[in-house]
N, CA, C and O atoms as a Tinker XYZ file with bonds, in Angstrom:
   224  protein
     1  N     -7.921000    6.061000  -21.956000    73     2
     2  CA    -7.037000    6.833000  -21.081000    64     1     3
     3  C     -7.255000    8.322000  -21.363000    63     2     4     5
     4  O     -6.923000    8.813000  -22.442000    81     3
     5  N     -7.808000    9.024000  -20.398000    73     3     6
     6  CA    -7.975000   10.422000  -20.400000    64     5     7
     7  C     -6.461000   11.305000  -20.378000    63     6     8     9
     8  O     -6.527000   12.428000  -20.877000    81     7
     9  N     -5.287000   10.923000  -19.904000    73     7    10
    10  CA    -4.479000   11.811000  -20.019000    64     9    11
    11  C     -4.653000   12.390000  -18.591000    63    10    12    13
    12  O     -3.513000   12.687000  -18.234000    81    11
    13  N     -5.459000   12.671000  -17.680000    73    11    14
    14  CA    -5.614000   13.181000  -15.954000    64    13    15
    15  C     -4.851000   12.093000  -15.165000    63    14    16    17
    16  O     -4.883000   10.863000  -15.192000    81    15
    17  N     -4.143000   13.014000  -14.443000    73    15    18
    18  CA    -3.186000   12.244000  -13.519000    64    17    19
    19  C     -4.414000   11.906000  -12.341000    63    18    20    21
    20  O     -5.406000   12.630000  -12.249000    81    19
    21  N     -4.186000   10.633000  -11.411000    73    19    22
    22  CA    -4.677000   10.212000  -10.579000    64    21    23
    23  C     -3.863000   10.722000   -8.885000    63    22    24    25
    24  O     -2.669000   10.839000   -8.608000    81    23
    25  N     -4.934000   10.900000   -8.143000    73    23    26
    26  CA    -4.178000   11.017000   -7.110000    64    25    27
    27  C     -4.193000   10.242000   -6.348000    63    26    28    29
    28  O     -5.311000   10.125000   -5.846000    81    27
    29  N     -2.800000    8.995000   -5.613000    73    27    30
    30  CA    -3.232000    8.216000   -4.664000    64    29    31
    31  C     -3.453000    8.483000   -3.710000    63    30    32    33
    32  O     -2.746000    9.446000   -3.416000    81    31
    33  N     -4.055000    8.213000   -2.948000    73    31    34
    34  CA    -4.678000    8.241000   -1.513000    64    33    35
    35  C     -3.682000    7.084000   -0.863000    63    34    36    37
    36  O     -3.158000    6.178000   -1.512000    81    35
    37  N     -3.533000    7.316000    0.575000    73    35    38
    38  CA    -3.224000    6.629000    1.392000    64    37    39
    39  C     -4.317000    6.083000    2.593000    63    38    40    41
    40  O     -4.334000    6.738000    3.635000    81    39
    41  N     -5.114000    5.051000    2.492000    73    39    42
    42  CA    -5.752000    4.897000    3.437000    64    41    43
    43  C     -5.272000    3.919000    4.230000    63    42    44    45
    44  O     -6.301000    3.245000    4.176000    81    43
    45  N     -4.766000    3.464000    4.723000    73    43    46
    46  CA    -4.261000    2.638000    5.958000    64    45    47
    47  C     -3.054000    3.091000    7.167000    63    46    48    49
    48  O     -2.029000    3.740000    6.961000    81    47
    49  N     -3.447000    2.637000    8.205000    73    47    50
    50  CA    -2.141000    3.015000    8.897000    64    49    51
    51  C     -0.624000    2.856000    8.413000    63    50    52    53
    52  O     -0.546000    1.881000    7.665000    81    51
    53  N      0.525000    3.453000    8.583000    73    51    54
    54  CA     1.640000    3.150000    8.272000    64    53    55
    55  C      1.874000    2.385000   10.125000    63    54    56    57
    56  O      1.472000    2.767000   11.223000    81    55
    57  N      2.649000    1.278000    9.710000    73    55    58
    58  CA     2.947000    0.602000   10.581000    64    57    59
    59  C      4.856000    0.885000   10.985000    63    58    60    61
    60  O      5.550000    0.933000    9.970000    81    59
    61  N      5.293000    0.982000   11.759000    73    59    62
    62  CA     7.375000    1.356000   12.040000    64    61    63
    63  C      7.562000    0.180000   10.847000    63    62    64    65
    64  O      7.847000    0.598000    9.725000    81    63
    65  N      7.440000   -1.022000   11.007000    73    63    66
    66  CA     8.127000   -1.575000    9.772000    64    65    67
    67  C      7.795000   -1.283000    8.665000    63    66    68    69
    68  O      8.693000   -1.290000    7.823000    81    67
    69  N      6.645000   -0.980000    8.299000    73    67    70
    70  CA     6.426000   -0.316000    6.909000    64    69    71
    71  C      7.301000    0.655000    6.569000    63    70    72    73
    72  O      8.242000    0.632000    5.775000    81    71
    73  N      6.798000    1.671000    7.395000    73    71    74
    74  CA     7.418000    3.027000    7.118000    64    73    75
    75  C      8.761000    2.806000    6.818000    63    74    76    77
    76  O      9.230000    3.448000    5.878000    81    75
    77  N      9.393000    2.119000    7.355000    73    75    78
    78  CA    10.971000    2.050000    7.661000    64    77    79
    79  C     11.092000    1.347000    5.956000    63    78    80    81
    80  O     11.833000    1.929000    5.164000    81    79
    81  N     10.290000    0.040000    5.481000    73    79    82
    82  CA    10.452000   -0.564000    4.141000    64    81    83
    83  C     10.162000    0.351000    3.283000    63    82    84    85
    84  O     10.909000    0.524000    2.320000    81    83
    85  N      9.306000    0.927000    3.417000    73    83    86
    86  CA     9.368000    2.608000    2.361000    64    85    87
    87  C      9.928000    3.250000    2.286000    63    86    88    89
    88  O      9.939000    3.841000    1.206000    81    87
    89  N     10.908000    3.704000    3.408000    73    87    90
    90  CA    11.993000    4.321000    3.313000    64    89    91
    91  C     13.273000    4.304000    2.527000    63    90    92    93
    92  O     13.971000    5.179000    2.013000    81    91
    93  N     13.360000    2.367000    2.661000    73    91    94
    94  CA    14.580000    1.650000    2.035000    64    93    95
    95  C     14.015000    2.063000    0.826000    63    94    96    97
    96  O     14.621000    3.063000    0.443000    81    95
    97  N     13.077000    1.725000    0.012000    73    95    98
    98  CA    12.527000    1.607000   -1.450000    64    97    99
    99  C     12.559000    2.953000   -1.979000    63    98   100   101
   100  O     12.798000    3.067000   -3.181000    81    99
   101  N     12.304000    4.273000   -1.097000    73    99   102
   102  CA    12.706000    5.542000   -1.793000    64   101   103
   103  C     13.804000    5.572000   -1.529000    63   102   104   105
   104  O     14.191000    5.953000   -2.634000    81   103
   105  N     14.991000    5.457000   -0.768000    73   103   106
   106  CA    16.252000    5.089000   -1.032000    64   105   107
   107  C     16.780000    4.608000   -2.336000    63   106   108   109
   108  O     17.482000    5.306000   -3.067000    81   107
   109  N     16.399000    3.324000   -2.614000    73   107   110
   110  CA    16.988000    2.670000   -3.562000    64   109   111
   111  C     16.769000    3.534000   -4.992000    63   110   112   113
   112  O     17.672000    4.041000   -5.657000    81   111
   113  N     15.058000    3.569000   -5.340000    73   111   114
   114  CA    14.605000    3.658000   -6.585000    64   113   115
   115  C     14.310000    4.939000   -6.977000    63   114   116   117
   116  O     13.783000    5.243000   -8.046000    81   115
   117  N     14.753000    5.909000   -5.849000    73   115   118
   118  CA    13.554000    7.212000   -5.794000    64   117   119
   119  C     15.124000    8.298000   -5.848000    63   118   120   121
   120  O     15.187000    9.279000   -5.107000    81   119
   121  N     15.959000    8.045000   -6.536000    73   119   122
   122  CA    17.223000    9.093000   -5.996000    64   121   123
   123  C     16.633000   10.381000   -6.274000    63   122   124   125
   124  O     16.199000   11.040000   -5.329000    81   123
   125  N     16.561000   10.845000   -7.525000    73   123   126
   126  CA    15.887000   12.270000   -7.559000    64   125   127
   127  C     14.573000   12.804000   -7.074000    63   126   128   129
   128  O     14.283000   13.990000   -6.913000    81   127
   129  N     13.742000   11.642000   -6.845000    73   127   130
   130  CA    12.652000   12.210000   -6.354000    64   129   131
   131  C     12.547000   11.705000   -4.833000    63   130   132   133
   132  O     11.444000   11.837000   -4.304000    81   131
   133  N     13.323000   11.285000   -4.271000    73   131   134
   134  CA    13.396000   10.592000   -2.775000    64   133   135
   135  C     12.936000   11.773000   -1.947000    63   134   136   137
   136  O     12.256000   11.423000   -0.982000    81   135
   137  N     13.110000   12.993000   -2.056000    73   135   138
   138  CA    12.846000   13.738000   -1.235000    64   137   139
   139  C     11.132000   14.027000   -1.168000    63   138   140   141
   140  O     10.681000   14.383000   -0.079000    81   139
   141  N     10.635000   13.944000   -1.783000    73   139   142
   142  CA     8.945000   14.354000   -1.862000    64   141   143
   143  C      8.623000   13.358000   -1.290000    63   142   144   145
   144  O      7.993000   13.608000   -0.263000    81   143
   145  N      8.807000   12.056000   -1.537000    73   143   146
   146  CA     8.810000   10.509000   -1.584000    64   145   147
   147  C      8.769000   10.559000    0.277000    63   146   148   149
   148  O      7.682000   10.462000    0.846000    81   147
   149  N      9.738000   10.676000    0.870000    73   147   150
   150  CA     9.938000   10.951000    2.194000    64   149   151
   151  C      9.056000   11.515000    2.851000    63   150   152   153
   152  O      8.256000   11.076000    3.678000    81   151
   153  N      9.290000   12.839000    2.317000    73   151   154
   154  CA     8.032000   13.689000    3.281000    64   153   155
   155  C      6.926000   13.379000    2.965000    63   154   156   157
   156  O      6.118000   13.766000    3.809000    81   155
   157  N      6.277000   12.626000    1.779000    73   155   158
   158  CA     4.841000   12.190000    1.834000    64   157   159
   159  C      4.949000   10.654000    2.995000    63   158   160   161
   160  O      4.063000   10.288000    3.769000    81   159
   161  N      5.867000   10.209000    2.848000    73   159   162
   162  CA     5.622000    8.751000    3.979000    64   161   163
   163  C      5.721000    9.293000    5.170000    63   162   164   165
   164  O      4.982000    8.777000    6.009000    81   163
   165  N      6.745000   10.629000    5.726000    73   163   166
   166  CA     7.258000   10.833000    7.067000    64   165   167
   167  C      5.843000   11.714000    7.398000    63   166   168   169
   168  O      5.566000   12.021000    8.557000    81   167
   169  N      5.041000   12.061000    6.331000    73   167   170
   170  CA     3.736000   13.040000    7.037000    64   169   171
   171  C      3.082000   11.908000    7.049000    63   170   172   173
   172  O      3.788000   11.491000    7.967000    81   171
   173  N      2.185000   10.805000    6.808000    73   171   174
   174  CA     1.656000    9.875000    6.732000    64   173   175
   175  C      2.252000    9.223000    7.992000    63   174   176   177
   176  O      1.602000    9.336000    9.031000    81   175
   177  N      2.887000    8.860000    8.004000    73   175   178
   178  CA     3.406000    7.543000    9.508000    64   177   179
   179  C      3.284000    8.964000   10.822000    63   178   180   181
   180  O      2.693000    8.426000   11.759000    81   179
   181  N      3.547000   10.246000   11.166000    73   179   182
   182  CA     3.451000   11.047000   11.883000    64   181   183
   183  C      1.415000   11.286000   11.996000    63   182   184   185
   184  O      1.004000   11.635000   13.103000    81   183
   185  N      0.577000   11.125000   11.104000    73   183   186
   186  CA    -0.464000   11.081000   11.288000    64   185   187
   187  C     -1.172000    9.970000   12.078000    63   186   188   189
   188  O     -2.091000   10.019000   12.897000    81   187
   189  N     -0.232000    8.636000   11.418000    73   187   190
   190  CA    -0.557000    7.747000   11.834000    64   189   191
   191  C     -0.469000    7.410000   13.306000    63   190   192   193
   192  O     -1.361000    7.053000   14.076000    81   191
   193  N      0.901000    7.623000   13.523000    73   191   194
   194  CA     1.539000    7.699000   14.967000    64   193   195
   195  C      0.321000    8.660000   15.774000    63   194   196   197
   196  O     -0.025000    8.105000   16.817000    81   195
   197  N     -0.502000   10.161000   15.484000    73   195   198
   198  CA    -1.020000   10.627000   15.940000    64   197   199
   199  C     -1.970000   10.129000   16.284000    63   198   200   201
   200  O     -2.186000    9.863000   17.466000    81   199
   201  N     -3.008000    9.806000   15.049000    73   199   202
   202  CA    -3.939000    8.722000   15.193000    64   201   203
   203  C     -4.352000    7.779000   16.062000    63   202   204   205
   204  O     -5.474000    7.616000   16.542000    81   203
   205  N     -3.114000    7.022000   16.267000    73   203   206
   206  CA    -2.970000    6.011000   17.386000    64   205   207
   207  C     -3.099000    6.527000   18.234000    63   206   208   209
   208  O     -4.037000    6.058000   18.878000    81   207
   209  N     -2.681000    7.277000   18.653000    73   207   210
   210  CA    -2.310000    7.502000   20.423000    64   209   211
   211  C     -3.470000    8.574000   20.745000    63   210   212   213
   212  O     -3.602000    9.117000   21.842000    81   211
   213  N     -4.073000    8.737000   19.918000    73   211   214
   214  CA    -5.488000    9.907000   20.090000    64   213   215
   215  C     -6.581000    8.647000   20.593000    63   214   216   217
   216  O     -7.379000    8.606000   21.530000    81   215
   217  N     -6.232000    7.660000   19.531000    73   215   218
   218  CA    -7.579000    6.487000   19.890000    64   217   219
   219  C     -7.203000    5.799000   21.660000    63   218   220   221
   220  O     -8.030000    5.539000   22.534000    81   219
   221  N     -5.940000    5.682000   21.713000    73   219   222
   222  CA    -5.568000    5.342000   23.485000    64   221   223
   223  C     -6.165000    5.897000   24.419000    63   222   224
   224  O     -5.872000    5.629000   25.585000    81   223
């Protein structure tokens, strides 16, 4: 173990039910950090949403 933080990547679409089950789960588990938590899923599912409707 090097001690370097990893950065996750998100590669897949966020799907409305996902997003929405990620939501609940930074709800529940994420109280102090729920807010970063959010705006990394709510920018992710808004890409996604873009994504989509660019490929239409």
């Amino acid at each position: 173990m090097t001690g370097k933080r990893k950065n996750i990547q998100f590669n897949f679409l966020l799907t409305e039910d996902l997003y929405e089950k990620l939501e609940e789960i930074a709800d529940q588990n994420y109280s102090d950090k729920s807010t970063t938590l959010r705006q990394l899923i709510s920018k992710k599912y808004s890409e996604s949403c873009k994504n989509k409707n660019e490929e239409k």
